[in-house]
Steps between C-alpha positions, in 0.01 A plus 500: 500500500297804564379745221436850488541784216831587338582860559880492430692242271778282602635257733537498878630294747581591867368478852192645578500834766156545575431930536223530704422862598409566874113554495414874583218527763345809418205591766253773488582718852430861594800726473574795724613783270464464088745766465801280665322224309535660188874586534598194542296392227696681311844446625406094375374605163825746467727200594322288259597699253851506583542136551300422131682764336831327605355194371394615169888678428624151626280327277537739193908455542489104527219397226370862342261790460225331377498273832536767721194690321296201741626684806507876393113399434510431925640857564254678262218304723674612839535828371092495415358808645155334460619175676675665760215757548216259573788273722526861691115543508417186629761537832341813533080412448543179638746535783700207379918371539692600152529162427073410553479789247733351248328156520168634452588782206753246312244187501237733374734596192603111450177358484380715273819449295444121560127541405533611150666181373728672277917341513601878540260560778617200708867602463389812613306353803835302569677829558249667719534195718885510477502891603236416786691252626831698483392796689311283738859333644619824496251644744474146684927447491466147352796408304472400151631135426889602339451292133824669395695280802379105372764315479639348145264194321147644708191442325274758647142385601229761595113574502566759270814735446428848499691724207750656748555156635590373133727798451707455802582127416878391399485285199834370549327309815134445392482225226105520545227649629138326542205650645118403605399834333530716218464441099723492213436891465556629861780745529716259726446234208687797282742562724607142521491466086749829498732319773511233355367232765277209435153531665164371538230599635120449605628191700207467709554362888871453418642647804336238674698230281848566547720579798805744566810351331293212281708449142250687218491439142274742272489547134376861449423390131210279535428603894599119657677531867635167692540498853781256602579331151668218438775499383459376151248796481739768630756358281239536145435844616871604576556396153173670359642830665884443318268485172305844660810687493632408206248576297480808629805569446482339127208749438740777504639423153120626358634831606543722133305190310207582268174358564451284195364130474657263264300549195603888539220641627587790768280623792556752788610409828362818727454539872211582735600817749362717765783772532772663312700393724409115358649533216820453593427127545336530151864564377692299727282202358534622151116586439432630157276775630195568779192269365293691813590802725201485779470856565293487811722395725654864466160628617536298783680514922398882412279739647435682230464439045837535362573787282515497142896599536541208773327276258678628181833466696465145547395407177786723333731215740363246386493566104856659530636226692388234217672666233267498229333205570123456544359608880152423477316703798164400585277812631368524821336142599340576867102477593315339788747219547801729559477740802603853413362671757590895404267378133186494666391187394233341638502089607373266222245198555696319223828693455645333185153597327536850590573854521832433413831521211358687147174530692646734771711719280260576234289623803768677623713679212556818611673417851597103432530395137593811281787610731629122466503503141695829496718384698555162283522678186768772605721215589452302160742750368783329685416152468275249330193522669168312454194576699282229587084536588390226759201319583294613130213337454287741234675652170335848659787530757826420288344806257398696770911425618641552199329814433601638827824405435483739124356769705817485705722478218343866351534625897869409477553622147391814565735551786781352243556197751705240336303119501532188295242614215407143414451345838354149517175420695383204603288353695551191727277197466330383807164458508236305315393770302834628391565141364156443312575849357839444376428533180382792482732672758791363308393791239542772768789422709860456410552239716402244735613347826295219655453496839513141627400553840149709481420333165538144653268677815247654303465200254461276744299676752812420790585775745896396485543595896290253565647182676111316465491561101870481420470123328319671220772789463682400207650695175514097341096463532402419156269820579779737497725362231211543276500830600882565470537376158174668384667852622793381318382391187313896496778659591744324239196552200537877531870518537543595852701408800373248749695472851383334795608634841323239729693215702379245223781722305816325647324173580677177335209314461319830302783626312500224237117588443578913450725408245303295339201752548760770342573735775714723429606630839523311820537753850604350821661536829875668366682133670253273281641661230823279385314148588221611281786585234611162530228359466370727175809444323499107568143517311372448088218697496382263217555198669302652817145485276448171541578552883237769527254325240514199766468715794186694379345115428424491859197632705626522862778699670644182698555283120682838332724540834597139509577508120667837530737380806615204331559670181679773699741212689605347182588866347 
């Protein structure tokens, strides 16, 4: 049995077809004319286009919008005028072929994507690669490998699939997909969640481990892959796939249910988006509301700041298309670990500690944050709309916030523009600070939402990109419980909501805990939604004390996971 990383739950068995890409031999030789060079430069990047654009309409019709978003993000980078300007400049300066120029300009932009450490960034650094490569054949005629002809039962096995590779696969033919690259948050990881096909991923050396045609087994749940099973072991995980399925399909009876455990007590079950687009899965999962709208990604695949009309368009979407029902919009969250080139900002020694989130827009109001909150509070007249202020760590910024947000209020009043008078504010909890503090910003705020991810990196000094570090990245350390239950136990003293809208949110093992804790709102990924509602209502919150009592009694991460996974299994 080999292991690597579960990006995609579920069952899959099939024979192996091994996608290796032809290897592109890109040499550094004088060229005659850059002119000619530069055409057909541009005749590839022009067919590019054509041929992702095809992909992404294919891929919106067959799985959705939100999965097609992954590719439109490809055209917006081929249609760079900055990226194709310095590809141009460089065949001209340097003398070079097209496709020299696109290997030198594109690596530049994916290392430094790659060097910043952030998830986004190396999704982003993914997609350079995937347009390089693309125009690359184009210019070289190399033939793509055709994933959209594998025959029925294949179990696709690659170095690393590119997003456009993921989008053109059947999933009536693929009952897998495992890879030597790529994590758990990589945009071909997302693709393969919204299609539906088991995967796993950051198999290291695998290709050299399995043939064309071998029989594969791999459990995209807990990231185990068998090369050539026997047959008592295909047989347990045939059956373990029959019991996939059908509680999938069981889960669909949690559609229209309240979220309310045993002994009555009710919570919210809210997703995580990026988009308006998104939620439309929100819905078609049966989400009671957004728990986290991450603005920046509309600030970003752009060459220039959105306006405060774009901005207060999509946000009017979003709360309109809830129906009433809280949409919780966090403001802008970028800074030295998130490239936005047209923002001027400069590189970071340590990026999560700086220039960046609350930081960056109360140095920027005028042009950045003010417009923003405009544009948030013309569009809480049509909806139920919350806005969020990241990455606090000093009571100074959530007043200086809030006040900006009054002064706004008096701007809009005077111009009789309708907003929701009493709109929330809160702030979301994920740094040290914020949770030592929680008492007192409990008084301020309206609300809370704890942010599992940063607050388990910043309280336990763990860069979460980092492979080297990763055993210590854990929302169960004893550390970070502490934490979560302190911000809890503030937030529940002064009467106001806590929500968490990190992973830990829709994790079995952590769930038990929150409740325990008394969270009040858990935000997810909109198809965790129903399994965490099964889960919820299958819980006493009273009987979970003793649970979280015994939990809390231990001093290492490894003794509270072990406890937490057997409690979980007997649930």
């Amino acid at each position: 049995m080999f292991k690597g990383t579960s990006a995609s739950a579920g069952i899959g068995i099939g024979k192996a077809v091994l996608v290796e890409e032809t290897e592109l031999v890109i040499n550094k030789e004088p060229m005659g004319d850059p002119e000619t060079e530069k055409a057909r430069f541009q005749a590839a990047v022009k067919q590019a286009m054509e041929q992702t654009d095809a992909l992404a309409k294919d891929l919106a019709k067959r799985v959705g919008e939100k999965e097609a978003e992954i590719l439109n993000g490809h055209i917006l980078l081929l249609s760079d005028p900055m990226l194709i300007g310095e590809i141009e400049n460089t065949i001209s300066g340097e003398k070079v072929s097209g496709e020299y120029a696109v290997e030198t300009v594109c690596n530049t932009y994916a290392d430094m994507f790659t060097s910043m450490g952030d998830e986004l960034m190396q999704q982003r650094a993914t997609d350079m690669r995937d347009i390089k490569t693309r125009i690359q054949k184009i210019l070289l005629g190399v033939s793509s490998v055709d994933i959209a002809a594998l025959p029925e039962g294949s179990v696709i096995v690659a170095k690393d699939l590119t997003p456009s590779m993921t989008a053109g696969i059947n999933p009536a033919n693929v009952t897998g997909i495992v890879t030597e690259l790529g994590g758990k948050t990589s945009h071909s990881a997302i693709l393969a969640r919204a299609l539906e096909i088991p995967a796993v991923v950051a198999l290291d050396g695998f290709l050299d481990k399995v043939t064309d045609g071998a029989e594969l087994v791999l459990d995209g749940s807990d990231g185990s892959v068998f090369v050539n099973p026997e047959e008592s072991v295909r047989a347990e995980y045939a059956a373990k796939r029959e019991a996939f399925l059908k509680e999938k399909k069981e889960l669909e009876q949690y559609i229209g249910k309240p979220t309310i455990t045993k002994d009555g007590v009710e919570v919210e079950l809210v997703a995580n988006i990026g988009k308006p687009e998104d939620v439309e899965k929100v819905l078609q999962y049966d989400g009671e509301g957004v728990g986290l709208f991450r603005t920046e990604f509309l600030f970003m695949d752009r060459t220039s700041m959105p306006t405060e009309e774009e901005q207060f368009d999509a946000y009017k979407k979003a709360a309109s298309a809830m129906n009433g029902k809280p949409v919780i919009i966090r403001t802008l969250d970028i800074g030295g670990d998130k490239e936005i080139p047209y923002m001027g900002l400069s590189k970071d020694e340590n990026p999560f500690l700086g220039y960046r989130a609350i930081r960056f827009c109360l140095d920027r109001k005028d042009d950045v944050y003010k417009p923003q909150l405009r544009a948030l509070l013309r569009a809480s007249a049509f909806g139920n709309i919350r806005i969020m202020v990241p990455m606090v760590t000093s009571l100074e910024e959530i007043r200086e916030a809030k006040a900006l947000v009054e002064e706004v209020k008096k701007e809009l009043d005077e111009k009789g523009i309708a907003y929701k008078k009493d709109i929330e504010v809160g702030i979301m909890v994920e740094t040290a600070a914020a949770s030592l503090m929680a008492d007192v910003f409990a008084k301020e705020v309206d609300f809370f939402s704890i942010g599992t991810n940063d607050l388990t990196q910043y309280t336990m000094s763990v860069d979460r990109g980092n492979d080297k570090v990763s055993y210590l990245y854990s929302p169960l350390n004893p550390a970070v419980l502490r934490s979560i239950r302190h911000i809890i136990e503030c937030g529940r003293k002064e009467g106001i909501m806590v929500g968490m809208c990190g992973e830990a949110a829709s994790d079995p093992m952590m769930i038990p805990l929150l409740l325990a804790f008394g969270l009040n709102e858990f935000s997810m990924s909109a198809s965790a939604i129903l399994n965490a509602r099964k889960l919820i209502t299958g819980y006493s919150t009273k009987e979970l004390q003793a649970t979280a009592d015994k939990a809390m009694s231990f001093v290492t991460a490894k003794e509270v996971e072990e406890y937490m996974r057997e409690f979980a299994s007997r649930s």
